[in-house]
C-alpha positions in Angstrom: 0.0 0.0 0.0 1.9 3.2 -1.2 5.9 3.0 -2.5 7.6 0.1 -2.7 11.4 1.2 -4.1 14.9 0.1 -4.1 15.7 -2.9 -1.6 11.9 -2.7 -0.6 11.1 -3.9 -4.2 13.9 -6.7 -3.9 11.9 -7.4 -1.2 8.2 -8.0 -2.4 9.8 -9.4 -5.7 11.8 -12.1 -3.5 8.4 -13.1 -1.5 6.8 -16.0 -3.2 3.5 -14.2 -3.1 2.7 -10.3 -3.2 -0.6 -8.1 -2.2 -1.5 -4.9 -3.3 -3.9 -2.0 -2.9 -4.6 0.3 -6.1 -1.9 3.1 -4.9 0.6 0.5 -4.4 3.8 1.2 -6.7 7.1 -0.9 -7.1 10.3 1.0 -8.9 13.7 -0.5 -8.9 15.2 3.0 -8.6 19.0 1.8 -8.9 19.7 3.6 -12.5 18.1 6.4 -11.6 21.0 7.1 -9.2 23.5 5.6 -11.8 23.9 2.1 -11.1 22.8 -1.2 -12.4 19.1 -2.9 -12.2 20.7 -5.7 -11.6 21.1 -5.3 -7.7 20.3 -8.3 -4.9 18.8 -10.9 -7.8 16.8 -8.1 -9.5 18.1 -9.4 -12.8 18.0 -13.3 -12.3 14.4 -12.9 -10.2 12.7 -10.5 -11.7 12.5 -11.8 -15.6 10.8 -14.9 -13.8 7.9 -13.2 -13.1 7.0 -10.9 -15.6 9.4 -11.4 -18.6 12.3 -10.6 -19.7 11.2 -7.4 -22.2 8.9 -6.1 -19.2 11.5 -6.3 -16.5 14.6 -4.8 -18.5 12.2 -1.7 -19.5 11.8 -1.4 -15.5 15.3 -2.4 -14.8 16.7 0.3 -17.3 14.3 3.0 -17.0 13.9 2.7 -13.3 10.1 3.4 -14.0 7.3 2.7 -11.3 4.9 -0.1 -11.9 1.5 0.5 -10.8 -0.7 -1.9 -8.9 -2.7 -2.5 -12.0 0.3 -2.7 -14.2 1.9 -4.8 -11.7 -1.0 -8.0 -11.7 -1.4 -7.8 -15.2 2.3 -8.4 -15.5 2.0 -11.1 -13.0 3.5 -9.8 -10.0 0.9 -9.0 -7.5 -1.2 -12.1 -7.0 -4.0 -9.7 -5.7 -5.0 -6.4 -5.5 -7.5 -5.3 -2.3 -8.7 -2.4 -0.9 -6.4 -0.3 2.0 -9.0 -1.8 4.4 -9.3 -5.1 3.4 -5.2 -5.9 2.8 -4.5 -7.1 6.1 -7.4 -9.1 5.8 -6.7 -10.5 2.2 -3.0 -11.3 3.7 -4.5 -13.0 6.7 -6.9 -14.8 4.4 -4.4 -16.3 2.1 -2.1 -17.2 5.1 -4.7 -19.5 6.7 -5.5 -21.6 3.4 -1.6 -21.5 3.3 -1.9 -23.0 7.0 -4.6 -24.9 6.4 -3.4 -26.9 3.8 -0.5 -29.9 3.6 1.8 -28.5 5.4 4.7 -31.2 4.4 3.4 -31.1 0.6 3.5 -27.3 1.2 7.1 -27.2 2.1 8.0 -29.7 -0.6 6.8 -27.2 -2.9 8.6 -24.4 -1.7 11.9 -26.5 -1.7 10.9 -27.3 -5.2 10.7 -23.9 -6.3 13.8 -22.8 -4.7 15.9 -25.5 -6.3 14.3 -26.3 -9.6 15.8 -22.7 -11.0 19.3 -24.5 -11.5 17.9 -27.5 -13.0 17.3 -28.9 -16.6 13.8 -29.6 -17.8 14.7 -33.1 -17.6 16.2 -33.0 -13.8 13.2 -30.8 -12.4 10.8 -33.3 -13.7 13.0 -36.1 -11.7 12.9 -34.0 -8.9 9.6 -33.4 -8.9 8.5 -37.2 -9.2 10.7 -37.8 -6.3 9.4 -35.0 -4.4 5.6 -36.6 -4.8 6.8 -39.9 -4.4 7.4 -38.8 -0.8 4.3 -36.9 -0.4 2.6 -40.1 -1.0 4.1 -41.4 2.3 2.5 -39.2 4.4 -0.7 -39.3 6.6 -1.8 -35.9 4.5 -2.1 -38.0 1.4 -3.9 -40.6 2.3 -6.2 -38.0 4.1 -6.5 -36.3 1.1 -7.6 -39.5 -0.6 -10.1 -40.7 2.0 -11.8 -37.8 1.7 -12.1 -37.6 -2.0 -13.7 -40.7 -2.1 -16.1 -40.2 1.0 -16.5 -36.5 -0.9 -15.4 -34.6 2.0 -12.9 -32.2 2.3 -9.7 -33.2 3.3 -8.5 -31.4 7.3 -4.2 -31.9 6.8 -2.4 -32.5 10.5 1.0 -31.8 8.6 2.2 -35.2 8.6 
């Protein structure tokens, strides 16, 4: 909600998700004092999200990227009202909570360590990472359920 700039947009573009109200601007600010976009992953991270093209015209012209800009682009998952962020934030951190908490962190460890992998070695990893998933209690939770039609309560194990 307001400026996000400099080390404060390394920031929101290093969280794995982002929520915005309609004021809310992000501007990697670094060549507008003469040095390179490509500070603290800017250049590696950055592209991921919302393409190379779109983050070099940020990255060299140190231009803001509005809220509405911003989704559209793919970097704010969300945009909400002033008075209804914390809420939004709160929201999507209980069906975080709520959900498998183990598949959950899987998935984050995935994420994380896929970037240096081949197409062929992230789908390896990948099949490995389910492969223990389907060990857990959550799983087979998750299966009972789908068959009794219910929906699935995850203990994290």
């Amino acid at each position: 909600d307001g400026v996000c700039a400099g080390a404060g947009a390394i920031m929101a573009m290093a969280s794995d998700l982002r929520i915005a109200t309609p004021e809310a601007k992000v501007a990697f600010l670094f060549n507008r004092v003469g040095l390179a976009g490509c500070d603290m992953g800017a250049c590696a991270i950055l592209p991921r999200i919302i393409g190379q093209g779109r983050a070099a015209e940020l990255l060299y012209l140190g231009r803001s990227m509005k809220a509405e800009e911003g989704h559209a682009w793919g970097f704010f998952n969300q945009i909400t009202s002033a008075d209804e962020l914390d809420t939004a934030a709160m929201t999507m951190a209980e069906r975080i909570v709520a959900g498998p908490t183990f598949a959950n962190s899987m998935t984050k460890t995935m994420l994380a360590q896929e970037w240096s992998m081949s197409l062929e070695q992230a789908i390896e990893a990948e099949a490995q990472a389910q492969a223990i998933c389907m060990q857990g209690n959550d799983f087979h939770r998750a299966y009972n359920a789908f068959v009794a039609r219910e929906k699935p309560v995850f203990e994290g194990d």
